[in-house]
C-alpha positions as CSV (number, residue, x, y, z in Angstrom):
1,X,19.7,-8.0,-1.4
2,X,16.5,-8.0,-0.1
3,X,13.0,-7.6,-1.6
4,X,9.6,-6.8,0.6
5,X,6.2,-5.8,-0.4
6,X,2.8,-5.2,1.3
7,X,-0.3,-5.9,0.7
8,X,-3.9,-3.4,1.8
9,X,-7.1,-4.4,1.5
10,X,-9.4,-1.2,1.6
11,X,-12.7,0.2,2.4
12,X,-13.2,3.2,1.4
13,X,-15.3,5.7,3.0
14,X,-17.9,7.8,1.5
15,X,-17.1,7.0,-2.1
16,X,-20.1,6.3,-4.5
17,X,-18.2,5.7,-8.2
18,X,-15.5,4.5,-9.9
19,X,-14.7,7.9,-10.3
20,X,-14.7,9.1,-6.8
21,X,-12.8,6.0,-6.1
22,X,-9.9,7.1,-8.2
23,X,-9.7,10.4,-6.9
24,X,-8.7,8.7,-3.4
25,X,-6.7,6.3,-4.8
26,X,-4.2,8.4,-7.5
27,X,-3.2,10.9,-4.5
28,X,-2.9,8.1,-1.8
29,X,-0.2,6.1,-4.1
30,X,1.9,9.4,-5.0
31,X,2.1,10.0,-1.6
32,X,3.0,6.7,-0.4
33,X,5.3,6.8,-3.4
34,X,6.4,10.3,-2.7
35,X,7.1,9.9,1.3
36,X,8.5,6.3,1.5
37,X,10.3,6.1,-2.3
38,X,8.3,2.7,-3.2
39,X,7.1,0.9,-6.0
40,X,3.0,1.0,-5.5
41,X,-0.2,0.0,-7.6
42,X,-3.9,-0.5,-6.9
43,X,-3.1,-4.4,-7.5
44,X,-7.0,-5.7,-6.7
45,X,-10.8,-4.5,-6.9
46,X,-10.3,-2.6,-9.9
47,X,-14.5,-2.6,-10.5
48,X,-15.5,-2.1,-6.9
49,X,-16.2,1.3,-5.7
50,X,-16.0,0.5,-2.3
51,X,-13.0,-1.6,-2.0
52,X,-9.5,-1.9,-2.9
53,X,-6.0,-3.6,-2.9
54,X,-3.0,-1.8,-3.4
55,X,0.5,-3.2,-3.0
56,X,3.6,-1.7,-1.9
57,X,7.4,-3.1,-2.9
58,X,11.1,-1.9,-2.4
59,X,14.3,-3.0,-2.7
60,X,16.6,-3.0,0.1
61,X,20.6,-3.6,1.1
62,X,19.7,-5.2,4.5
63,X,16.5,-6.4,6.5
64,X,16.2,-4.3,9.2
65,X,16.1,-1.0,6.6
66,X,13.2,-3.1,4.8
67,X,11.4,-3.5,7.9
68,X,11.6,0.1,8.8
69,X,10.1,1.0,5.8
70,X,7.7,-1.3,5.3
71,X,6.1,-0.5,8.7
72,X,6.1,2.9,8.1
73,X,4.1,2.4,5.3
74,X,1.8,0.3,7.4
75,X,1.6,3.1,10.2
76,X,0.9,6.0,7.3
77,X,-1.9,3.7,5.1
78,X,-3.5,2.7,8.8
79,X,-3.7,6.0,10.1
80,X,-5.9,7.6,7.1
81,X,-9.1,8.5,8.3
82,X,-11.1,8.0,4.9
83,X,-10.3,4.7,4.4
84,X,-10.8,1.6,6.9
85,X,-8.1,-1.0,6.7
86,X,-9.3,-4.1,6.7
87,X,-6.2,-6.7,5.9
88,X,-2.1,-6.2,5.8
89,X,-0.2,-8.7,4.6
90,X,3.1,-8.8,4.4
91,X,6.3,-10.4,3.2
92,X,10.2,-10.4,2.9
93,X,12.4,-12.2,1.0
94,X,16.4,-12.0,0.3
95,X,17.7,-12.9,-3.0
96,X,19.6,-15.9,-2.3
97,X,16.3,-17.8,-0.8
């Protein structure tokens, strides 16, 4: 078994509140939840406007699956025009490690 996850940290574009900030936020995870079948949250920045960190994980039967997806996500989060990525991080692990 293998288990990934990845890590964004976010600017985000023209938002001025907390509140403008969520309404970014909500639909981008339930996309990226919807589309790709992951776990997500908004794992950092919780107080900042401007910025956050969300986090992506799955569960997989082999690497190479793992990878696939987790790229994908990458490609799909990077390619947004309202937000500017600004760090990925990334990591896999299988269970026996």
């Amino acid at each position: 078994m293998w288990i990934g996850w990845i890590e964004f940290d976010i600017l985000l574009g023209d938002v001025h509140s907390l509140k403008e900030k969520r309404s970014v936020v909500r639909p981008l995870l339930a996309e990226l939840k919807r589309r790709f079948e992951v776990s997500v949250a908004e794992v950092g920045d919780h107080s900042q406007y401007r910025r956050t960190q969300l986090g992506a994980g799955l569960v997989a039967a082999d690497r190479p699956h793992l990878i696939e997806v987790l790229t994908a996500v990458e490609r799909f989060v990077a390619g947004l025009p309202e937000i500017e990525l600004l760090s990925v991080r990334q990591r896999e692990l299988h269970s026996e490690d």
